[in-house]
TIKOL-133735 format. One record per atom (N, C-alpha, C): residue in one letter; atom name; x, y, z; residue number from 1; chain. Coordinates in Angstrom, 3 decimals, always signed. Example, Ala and Ser with C-alpha at 12.3 -4.5 7.8 and 13.67 -1.06 7.14 Angstrom:
<sites>
<resn->A | name->N | xx->+13.190 | yy->-5.690 | zz->+7.800 | resi->1 | chain->A>
<resn->A | name->CA | xx->+12.300 | yy->-4.500 | zz->+7.800 | resi->1 | chain->A>
<resn->A | name->C | xx->+13.200 | yy->-3.300 | zz->+7.800 | resi->1 | chain->A>
<resn->S | name->N | xx->+12.850 | yy->-2.250 | zz->+7.080 | resi->2 | chain->A>
<resn->S | name->CA | xx->+13.670 | yy->-1.060 | zz->+7.140 | resi->2 | chain->A>
<resn->S | name->C | xx->+12.900 | yy->+0.030 | zz->+7.870 | resi->2 | chain->A>
</sites>
This chain:
<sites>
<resn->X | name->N | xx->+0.846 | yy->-1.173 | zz->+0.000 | resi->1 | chain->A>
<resn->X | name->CA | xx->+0.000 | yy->+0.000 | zz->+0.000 | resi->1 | chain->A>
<resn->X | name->C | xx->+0.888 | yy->+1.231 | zz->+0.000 | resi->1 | chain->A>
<resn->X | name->N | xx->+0.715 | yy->+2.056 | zz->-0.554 | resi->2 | chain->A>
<resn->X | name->CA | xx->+1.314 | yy->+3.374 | zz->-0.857 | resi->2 | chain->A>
<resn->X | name->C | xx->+1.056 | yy->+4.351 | zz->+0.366 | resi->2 | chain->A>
<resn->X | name->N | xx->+2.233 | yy->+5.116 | zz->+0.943 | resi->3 | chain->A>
<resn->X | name->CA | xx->+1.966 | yy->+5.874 | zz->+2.135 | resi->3 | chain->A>
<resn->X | name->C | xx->+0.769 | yy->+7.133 | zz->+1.297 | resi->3 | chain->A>
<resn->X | name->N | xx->+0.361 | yy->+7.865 | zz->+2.147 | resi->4 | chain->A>
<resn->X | name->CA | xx->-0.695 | yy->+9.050 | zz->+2.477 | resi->4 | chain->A>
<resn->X | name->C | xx->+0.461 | yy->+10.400 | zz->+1.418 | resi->4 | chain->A>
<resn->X | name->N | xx->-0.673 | yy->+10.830 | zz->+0.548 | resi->5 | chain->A>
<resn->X | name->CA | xx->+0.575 | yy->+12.092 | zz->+0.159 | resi->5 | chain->A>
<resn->X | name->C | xx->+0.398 | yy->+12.824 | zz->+0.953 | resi->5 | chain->A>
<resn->X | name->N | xx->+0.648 | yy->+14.371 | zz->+1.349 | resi->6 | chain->A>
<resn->X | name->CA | xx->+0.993 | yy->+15.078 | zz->+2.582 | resi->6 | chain->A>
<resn->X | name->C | xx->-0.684 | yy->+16.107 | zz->+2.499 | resi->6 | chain->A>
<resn->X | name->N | xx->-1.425 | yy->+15.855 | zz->+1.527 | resi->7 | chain->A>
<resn->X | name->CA | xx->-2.617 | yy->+16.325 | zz->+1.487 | resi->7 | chain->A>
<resn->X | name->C | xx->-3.729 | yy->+15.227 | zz->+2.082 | resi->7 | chain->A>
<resn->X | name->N | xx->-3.446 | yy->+14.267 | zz->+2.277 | resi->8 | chain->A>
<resn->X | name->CA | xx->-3.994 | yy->+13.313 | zz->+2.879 | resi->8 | chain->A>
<resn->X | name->C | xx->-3.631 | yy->+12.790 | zz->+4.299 | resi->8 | chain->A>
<resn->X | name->N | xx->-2.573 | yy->+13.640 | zz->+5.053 | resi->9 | chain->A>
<resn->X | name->CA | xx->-1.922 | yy->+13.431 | zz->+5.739 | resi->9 | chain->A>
<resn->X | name->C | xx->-3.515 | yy->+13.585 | zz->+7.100 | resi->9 | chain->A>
<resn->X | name->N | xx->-2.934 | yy->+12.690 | zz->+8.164 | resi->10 | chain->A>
<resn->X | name->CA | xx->-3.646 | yy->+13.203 | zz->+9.683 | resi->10 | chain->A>
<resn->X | name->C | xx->-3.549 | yy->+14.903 | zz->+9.783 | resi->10 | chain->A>
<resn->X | name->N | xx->-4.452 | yy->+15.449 | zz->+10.220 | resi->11 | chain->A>
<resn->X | name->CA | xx->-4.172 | yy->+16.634 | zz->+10.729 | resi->11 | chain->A>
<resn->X | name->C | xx->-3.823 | yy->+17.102 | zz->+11.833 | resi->11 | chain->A>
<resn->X | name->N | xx->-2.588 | yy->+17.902 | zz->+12.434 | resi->12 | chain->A>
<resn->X | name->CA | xx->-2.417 | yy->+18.026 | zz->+13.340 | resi->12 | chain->A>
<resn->X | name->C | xx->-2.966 | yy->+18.652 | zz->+14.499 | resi->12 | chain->A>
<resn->X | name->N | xx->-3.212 | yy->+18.518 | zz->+15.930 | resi->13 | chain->A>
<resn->X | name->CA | xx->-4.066 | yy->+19.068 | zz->+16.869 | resi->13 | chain->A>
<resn->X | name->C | xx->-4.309 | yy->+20.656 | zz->+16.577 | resi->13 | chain->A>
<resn->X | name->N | xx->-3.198 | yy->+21.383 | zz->+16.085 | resi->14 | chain->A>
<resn->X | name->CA | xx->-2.542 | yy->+23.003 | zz->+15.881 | resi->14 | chain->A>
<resn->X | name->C | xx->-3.407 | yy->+23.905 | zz->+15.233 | resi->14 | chain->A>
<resn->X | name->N | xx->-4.110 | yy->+22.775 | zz->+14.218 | resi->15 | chain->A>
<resn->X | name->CA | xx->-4.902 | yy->+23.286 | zz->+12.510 | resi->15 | chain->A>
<resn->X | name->C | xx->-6.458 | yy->+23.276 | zz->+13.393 | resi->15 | chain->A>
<resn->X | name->N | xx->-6.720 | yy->+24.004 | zz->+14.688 | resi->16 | chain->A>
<resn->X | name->CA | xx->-8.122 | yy->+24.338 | zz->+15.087 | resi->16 | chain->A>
<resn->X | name->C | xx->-9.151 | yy->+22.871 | zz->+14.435 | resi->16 | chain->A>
<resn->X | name->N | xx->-8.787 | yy->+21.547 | zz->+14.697 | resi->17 | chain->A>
<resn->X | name->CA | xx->-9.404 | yy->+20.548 | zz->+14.888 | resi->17 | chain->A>
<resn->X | name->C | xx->-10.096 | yy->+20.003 | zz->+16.025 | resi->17 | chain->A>
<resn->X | name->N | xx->-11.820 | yy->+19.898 | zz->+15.836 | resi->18 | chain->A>
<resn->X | name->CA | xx->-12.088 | yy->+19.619 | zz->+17.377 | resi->18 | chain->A>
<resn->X | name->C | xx->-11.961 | yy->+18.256 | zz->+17.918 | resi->18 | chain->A>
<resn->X | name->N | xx->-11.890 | yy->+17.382 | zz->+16.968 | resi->19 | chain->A>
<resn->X | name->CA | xx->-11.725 | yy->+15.691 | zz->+17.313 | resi->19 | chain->A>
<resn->X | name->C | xx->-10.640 | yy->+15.063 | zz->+16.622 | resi->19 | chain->A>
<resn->X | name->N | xx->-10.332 | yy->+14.413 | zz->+17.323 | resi->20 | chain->A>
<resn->X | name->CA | xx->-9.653 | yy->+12.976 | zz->+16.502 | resi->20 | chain->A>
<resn->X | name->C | xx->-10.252 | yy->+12.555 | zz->+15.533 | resi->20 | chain->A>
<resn->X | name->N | xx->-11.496 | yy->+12.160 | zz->+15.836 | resi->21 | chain->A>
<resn->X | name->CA | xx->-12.275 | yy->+11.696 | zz->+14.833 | resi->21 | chain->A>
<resn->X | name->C | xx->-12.590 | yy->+12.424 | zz->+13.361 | resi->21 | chain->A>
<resn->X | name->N | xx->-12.846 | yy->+13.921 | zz->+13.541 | resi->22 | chain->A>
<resn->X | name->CA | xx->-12.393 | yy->+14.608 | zz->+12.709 | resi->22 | chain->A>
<resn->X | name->C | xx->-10.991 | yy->+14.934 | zz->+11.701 | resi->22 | chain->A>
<resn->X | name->N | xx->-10.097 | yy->+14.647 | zz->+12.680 | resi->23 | chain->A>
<resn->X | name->CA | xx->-8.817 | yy->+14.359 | zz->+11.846 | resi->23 | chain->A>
<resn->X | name->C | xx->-8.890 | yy->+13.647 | zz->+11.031 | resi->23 | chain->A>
<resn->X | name->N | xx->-9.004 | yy->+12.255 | zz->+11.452 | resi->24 | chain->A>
<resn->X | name->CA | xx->-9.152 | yy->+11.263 | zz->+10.902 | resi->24 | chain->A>
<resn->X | name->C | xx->-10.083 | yy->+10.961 | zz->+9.851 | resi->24 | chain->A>
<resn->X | name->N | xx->-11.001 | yy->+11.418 | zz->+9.985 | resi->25 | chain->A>
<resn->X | name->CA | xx->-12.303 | yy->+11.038 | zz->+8.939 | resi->25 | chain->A>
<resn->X | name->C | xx->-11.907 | yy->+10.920 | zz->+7.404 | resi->25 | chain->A>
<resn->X | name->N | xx->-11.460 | yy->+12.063 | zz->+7.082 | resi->26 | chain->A>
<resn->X | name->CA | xx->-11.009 | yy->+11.948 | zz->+5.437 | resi->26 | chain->A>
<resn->X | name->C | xx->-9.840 | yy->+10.971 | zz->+4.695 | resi->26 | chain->A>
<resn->X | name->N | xx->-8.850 | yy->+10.807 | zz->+5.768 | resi->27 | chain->A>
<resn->X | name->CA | xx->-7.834 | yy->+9.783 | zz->+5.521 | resi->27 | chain->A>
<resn->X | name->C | xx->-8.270 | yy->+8.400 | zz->+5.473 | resi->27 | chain->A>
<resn->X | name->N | xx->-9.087 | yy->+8.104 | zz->+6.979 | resi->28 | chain->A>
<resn->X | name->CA | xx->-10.068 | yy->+7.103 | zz->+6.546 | resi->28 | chain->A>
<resn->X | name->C | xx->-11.124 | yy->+6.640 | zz->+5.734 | resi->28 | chain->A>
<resn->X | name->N | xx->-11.814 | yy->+7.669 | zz->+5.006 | resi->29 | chain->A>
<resn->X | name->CA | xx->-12.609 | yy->+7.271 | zz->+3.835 | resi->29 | chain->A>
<resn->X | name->C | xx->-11.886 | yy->+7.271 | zz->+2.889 | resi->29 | chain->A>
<resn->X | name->N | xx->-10.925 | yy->+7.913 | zz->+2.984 | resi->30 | chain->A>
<resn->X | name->CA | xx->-10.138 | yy->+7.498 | zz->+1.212 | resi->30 | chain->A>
<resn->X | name->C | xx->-9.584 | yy->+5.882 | zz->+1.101 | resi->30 | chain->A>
<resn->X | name->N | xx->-8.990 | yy->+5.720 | zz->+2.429 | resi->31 | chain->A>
<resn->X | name->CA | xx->-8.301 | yy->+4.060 | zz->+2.608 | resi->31 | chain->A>
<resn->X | name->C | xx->-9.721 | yy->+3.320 | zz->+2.463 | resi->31 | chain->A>
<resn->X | name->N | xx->-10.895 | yy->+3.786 | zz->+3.171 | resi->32 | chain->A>
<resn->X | name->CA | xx->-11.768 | yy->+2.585 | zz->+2.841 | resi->32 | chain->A>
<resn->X | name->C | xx->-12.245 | yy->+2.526 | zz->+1.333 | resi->32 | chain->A>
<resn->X | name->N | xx->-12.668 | yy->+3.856 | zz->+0.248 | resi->33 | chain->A>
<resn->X | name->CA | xx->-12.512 | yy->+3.612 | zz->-0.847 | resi->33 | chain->A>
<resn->X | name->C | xx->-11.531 | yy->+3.030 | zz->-1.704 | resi->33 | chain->A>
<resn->X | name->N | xx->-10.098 | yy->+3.324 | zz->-1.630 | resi->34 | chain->A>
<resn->X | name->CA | xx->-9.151 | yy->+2.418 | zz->-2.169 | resi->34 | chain->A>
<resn->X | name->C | xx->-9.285 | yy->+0.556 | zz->-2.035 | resi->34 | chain->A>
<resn->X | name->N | xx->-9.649 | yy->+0.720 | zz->-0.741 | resi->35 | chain->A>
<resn->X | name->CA | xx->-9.951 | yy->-1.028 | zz->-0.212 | resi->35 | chain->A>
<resn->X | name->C | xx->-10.747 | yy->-1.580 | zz->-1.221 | resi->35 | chain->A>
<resn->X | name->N | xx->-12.097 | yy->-0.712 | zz->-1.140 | resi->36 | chain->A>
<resn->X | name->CA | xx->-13.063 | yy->-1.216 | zz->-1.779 | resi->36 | chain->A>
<resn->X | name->C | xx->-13.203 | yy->-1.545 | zz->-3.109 | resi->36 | chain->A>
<resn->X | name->N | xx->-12.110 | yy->-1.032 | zz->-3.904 | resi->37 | chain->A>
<resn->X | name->CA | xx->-12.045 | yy->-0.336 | zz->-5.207 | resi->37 | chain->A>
<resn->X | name->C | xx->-10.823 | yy->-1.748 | zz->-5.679 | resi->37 | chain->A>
<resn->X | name->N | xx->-9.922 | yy->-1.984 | zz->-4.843 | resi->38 | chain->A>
<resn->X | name->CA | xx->-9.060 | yy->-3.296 | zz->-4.977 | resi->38 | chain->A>
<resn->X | name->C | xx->-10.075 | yy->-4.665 | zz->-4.785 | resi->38 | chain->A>
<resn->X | name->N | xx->-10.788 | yy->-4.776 | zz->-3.774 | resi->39 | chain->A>
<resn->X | name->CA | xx->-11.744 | yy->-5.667 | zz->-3.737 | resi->39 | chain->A>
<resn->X | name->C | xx->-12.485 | yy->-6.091 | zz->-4.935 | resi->39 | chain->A>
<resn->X | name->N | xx->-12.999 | yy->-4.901 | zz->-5.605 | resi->40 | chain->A>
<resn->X | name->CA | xx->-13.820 | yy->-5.572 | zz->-6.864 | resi->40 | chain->A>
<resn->X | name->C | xx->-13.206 | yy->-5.569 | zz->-7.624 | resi->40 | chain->A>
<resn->X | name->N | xx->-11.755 | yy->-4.677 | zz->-7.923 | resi->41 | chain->A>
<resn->X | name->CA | xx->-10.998 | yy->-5.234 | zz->-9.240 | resi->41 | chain->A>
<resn->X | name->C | xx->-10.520 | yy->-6.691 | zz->-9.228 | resi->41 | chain->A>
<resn->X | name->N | xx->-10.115 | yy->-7.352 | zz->-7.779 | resi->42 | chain->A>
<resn->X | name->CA | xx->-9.726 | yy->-8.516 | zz->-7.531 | resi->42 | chain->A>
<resn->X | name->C | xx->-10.690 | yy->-9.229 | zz->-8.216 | resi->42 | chain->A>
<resn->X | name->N | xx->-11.990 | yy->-9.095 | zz->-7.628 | resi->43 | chain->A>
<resn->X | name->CA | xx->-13.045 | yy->-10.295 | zz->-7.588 | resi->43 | chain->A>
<resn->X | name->C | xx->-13.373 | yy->-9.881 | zz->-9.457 | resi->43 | chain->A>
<resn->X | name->N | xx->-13.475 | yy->-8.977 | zz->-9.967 | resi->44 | chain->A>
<resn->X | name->CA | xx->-13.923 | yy->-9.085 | zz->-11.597 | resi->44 | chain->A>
<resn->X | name->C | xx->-12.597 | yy->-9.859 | zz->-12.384 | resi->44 | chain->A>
<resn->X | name->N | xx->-11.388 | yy->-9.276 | zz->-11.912 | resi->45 | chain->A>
<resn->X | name->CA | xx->-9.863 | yy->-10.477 | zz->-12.426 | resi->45 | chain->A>
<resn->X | name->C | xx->-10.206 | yy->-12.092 | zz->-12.214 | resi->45 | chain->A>
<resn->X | name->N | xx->-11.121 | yy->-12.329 | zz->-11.251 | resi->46 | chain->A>
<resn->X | name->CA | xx->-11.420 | yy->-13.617 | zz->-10.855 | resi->46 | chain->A>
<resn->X | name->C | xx->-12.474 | yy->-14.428 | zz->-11.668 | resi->46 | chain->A>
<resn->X | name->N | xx->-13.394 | yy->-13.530 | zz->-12.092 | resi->47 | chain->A>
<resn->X | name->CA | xx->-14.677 | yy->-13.712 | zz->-13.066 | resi->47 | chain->A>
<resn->X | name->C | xx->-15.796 | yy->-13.228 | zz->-12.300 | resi->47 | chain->A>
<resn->X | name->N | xx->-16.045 | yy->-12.668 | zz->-11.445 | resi->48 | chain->A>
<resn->X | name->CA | xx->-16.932 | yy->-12.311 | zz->-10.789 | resi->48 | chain->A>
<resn->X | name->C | xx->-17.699 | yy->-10.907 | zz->-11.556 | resi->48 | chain->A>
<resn->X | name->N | xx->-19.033 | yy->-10.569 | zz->-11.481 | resi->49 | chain->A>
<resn->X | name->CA | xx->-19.239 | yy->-9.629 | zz->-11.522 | resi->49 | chain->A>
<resn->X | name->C | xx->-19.371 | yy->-8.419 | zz->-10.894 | resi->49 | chain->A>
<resn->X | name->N | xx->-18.774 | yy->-7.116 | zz->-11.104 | resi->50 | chain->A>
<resn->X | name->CA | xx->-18.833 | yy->-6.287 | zz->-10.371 | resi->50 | chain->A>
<resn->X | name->C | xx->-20.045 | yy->-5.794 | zz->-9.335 | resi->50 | chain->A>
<resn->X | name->N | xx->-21.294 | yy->-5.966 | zz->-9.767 | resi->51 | chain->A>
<resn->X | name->CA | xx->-22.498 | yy->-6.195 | zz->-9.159 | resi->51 | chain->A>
<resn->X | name->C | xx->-22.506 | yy->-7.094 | zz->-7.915 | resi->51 | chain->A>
<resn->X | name->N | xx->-21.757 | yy->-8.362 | zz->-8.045 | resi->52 | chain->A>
<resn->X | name->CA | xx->-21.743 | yy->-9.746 | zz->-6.896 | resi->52 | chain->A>
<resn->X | name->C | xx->-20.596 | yy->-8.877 | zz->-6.227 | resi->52 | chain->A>
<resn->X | name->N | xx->-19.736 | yy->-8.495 | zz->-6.688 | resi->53 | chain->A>
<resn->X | name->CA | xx->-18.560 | yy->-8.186 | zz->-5.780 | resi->53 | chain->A>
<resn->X | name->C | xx->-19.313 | yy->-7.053 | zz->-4.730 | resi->53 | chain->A>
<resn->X | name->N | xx->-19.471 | yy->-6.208 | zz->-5.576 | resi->54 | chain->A>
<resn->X | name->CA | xx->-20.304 | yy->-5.094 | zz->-4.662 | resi->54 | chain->A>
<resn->X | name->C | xx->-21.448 | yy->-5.562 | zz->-3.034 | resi->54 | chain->A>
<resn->X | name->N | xx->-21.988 | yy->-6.242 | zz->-3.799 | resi->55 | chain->A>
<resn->X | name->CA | xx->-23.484 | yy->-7.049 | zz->-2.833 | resi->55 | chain->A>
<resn->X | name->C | xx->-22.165 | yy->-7.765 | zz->-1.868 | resi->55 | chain->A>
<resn->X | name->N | xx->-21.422 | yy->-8.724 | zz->-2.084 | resi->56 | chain->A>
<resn->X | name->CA | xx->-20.405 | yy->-9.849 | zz->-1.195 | resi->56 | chain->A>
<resn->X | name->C | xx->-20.168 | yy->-8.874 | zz->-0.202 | resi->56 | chain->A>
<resn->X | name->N | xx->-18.813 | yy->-7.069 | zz->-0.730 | resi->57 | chain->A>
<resn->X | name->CA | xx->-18.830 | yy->-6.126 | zz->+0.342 | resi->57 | chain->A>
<resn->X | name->C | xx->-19.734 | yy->-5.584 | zz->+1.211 | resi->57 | chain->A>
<resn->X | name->N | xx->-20.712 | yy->-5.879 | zz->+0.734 | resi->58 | chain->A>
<resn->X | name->CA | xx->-21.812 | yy->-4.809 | zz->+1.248 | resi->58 | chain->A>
<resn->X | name->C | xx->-22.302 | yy->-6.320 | zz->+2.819 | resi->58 | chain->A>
<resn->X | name->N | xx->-22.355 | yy->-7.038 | zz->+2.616 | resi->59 | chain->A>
<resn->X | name->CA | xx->-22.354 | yy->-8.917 | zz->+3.218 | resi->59 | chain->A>
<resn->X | name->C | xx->-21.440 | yy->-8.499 | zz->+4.422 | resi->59 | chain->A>
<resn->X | name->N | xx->-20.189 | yy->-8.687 | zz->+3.735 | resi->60 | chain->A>
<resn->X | name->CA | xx->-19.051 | yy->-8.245 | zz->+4.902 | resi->60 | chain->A>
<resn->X | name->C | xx->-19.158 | yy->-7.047 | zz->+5.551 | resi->60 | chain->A>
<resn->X | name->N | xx->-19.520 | yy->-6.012 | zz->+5.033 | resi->61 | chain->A>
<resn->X | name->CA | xx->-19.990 | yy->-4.809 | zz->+6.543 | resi->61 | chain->A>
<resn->X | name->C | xx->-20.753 | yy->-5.012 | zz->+7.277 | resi->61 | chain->A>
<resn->X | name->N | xx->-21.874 | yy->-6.030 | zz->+6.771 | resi->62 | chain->A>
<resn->X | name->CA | xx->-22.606 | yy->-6.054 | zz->+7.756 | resi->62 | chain->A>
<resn->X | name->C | xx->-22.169 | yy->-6.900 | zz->+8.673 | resi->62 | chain->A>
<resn->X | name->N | xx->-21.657 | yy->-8.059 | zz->+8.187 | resi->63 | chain->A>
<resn->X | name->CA | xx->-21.578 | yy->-8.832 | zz->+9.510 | resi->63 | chain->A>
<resn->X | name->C | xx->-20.224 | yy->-8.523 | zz->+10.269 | resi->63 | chain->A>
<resn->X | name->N | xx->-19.680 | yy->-7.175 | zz->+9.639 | resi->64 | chain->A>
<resn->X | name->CA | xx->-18.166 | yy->-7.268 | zz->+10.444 | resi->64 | chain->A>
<resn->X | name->C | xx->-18.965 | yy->-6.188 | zz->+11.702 | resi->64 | chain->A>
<resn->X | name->N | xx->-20.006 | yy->-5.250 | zz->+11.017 | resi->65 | chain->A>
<resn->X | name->CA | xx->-20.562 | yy->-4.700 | zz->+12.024 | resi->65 | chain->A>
<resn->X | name->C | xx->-21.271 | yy->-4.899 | zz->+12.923 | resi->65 | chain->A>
<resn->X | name->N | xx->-22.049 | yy->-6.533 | zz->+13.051 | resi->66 | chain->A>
<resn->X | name->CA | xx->-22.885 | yy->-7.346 | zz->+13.812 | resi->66 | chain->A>
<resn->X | name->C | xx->-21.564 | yy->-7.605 | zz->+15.209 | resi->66 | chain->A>
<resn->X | name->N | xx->-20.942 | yy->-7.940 | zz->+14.600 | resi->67 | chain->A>
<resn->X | name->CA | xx->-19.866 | yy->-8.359 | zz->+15.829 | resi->67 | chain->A>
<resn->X | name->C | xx->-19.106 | yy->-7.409 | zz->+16.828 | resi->67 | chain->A>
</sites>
């Protein structure tokens, strides 16, 4: 995986941020789009359709979020 370019970087406490979570938010949706985006290129290289791949991810959030 390729490090963060410096526009994607965490933001530091300094830059009038009120949360962590806020820091974080944008770095983390980009890694979870990249994830997601390797996931179905994998599974269509495999023969799958992008449609099944999609529905399978959508499977795995839920039950990673059940737990």
């Amino acid at each position: 995986m390729s490090s963060a370019a410096p526009d994607e970087s965490v933001v530091p406490p300094d830059k009038h941020i009120l949360t962590v979570q806020e820091a974080l938010e944008p770095l983390y949706q980009k890694l979870e789009q990249d994830v997601e985006t390797r996931l179905v290129e994998a599974a269509v290289e495999a023969g799958w359709s992008p449609y099944d791949a999609l529905n399978a991810i959508d499977q795995l959030k839920r039950h990673s979020a059940i737990e």
